[in-house]
C-alpha positions as CSV (number, residue, x, y, z in Angstrom):
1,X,18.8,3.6,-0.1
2,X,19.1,5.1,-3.3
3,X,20.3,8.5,-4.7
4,X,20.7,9.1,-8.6
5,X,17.8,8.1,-11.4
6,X,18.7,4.3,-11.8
7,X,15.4,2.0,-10.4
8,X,15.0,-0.8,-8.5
9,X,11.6,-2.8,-9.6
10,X,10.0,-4.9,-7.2
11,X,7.9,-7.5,-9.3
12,X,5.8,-10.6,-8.4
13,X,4.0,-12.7,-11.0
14,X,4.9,-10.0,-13.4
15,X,2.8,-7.5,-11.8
16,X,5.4,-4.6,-10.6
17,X,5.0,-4.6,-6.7
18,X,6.8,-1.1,-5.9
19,X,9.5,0.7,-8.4
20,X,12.1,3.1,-6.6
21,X,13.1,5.8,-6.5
22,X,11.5,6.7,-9.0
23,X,7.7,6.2,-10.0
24,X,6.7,7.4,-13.4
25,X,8.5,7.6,-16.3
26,X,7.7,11.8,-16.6
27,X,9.9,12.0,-13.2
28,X,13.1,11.0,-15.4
29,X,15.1,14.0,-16.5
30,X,18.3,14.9,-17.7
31,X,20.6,16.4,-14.7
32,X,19.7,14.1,-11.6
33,X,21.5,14.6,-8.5
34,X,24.8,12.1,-8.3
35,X,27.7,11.7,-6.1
36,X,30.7,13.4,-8.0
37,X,34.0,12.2,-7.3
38,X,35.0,15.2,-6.1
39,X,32.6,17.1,-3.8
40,X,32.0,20.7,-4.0
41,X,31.1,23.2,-0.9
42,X,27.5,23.3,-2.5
43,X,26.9,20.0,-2.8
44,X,25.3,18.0,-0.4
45,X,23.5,14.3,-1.1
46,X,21.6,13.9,2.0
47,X,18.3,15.9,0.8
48,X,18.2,13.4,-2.3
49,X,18.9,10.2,-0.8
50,X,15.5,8.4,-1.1
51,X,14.7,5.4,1.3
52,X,12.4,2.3,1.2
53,X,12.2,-1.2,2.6
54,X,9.9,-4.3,2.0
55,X,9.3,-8.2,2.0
56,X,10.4,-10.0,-0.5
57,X,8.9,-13.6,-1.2
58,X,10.0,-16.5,-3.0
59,X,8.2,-15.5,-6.3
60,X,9.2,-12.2,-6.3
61,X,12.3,-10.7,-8.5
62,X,13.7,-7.7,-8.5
63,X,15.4,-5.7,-11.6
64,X,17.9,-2.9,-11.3
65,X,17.7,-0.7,-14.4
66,X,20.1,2.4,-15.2
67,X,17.8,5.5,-16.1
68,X,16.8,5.1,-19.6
69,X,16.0,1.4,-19.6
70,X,14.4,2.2,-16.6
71,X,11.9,4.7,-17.9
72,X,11.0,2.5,-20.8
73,X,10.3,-0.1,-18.1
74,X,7.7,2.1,-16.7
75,X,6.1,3.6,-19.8
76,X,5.5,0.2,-20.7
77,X,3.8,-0.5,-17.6
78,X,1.7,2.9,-17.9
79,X,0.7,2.4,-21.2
80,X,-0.9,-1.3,-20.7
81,X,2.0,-3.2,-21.7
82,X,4.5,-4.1,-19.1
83,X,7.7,-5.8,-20.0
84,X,8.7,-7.5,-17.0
85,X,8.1,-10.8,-18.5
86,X,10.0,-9.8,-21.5
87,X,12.8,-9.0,-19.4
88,X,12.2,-11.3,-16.9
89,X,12.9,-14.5,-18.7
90,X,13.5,-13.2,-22.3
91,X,16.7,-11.9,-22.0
92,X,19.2,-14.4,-21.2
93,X,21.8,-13.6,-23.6
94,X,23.8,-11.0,-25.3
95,X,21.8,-11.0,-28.2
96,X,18.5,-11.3,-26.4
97,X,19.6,-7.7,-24.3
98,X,20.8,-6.1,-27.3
99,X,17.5,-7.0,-29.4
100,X,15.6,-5.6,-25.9
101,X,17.8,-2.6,-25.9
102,X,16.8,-1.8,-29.7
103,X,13.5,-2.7,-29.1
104,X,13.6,0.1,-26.7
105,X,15.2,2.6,-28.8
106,X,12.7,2.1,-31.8
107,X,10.0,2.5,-29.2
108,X,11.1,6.4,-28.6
109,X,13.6,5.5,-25.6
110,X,16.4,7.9,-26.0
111,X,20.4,6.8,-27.3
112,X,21.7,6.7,-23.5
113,X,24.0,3.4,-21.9
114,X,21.2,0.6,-20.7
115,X,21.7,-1.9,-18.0
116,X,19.8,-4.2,-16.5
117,X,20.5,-6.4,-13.5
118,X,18.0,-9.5,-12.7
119,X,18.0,-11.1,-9.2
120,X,15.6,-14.0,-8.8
121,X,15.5,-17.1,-6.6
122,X,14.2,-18.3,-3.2
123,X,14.1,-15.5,-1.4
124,X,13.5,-17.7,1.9
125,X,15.4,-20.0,3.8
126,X,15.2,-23.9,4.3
127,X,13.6,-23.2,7.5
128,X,10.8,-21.0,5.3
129,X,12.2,-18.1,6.9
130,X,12.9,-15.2,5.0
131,X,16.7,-15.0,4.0
């Protein structure tokens, strides 16, 4: 379930799977819908809450990437050059996401907070089912 501009990227042998919930990197904008703190009479989430399920398997990672990292993530992708092996075992330090990050930024990306959250393992159990 996802409301807000940050993405979810489903890859598998560095070949993005699905990317939610957004899909192109023209789709990012500057006033997304969020969940304020306080709620107002005229604001309601439930017509922006976007929903998607599928199978993960055991070579599959997924990265969780606030807006602007996440539309360089997808340019990349739609120009030819995807990063997700760049990202995917690249950037295991500080230095190595900060030298990603102005990577991105001399590349055209805009001056915004990045983050970037990597989950990768065996996605199945010891039993070979999935976890």
């Amino acid at each position: 379930m996802a409301i807000g501009d940050c993405c979810l990227f489903h890859v598998t042998g560095m070949k993005l799977l699905q990317s939610f919930p957004l899909t192109h990197s023209e789709q990012f904008g500057s006033s997304p819908f969020l969940v304020g703190s306080i709620q107002r009479p005229d604001d309601d989430p439930l017509p922006h809450v976007r929903m998607y399920e599928g199978i993960l398997r055991g070579a599959d990672t997924l990265f969780l990437a606030s807006d602007a990292l996440a539309a360089w993530l997808l340019r990349c992708a739609e120009r030819g050059s995807p990063a997700w092996e760049w990202i995917g075992a690249g950037v295991q330090t500080q230095d190595d996401f900060d030298h990603l990050v102005a990577h991105a930024r001399d590349d055209g990306t805009r001056n915004d907070d990045m983050t970037l959250v990597r989950l990768t393992g065996s996605w199945l159990d010891a039993d070979g089912d999935q976890a």
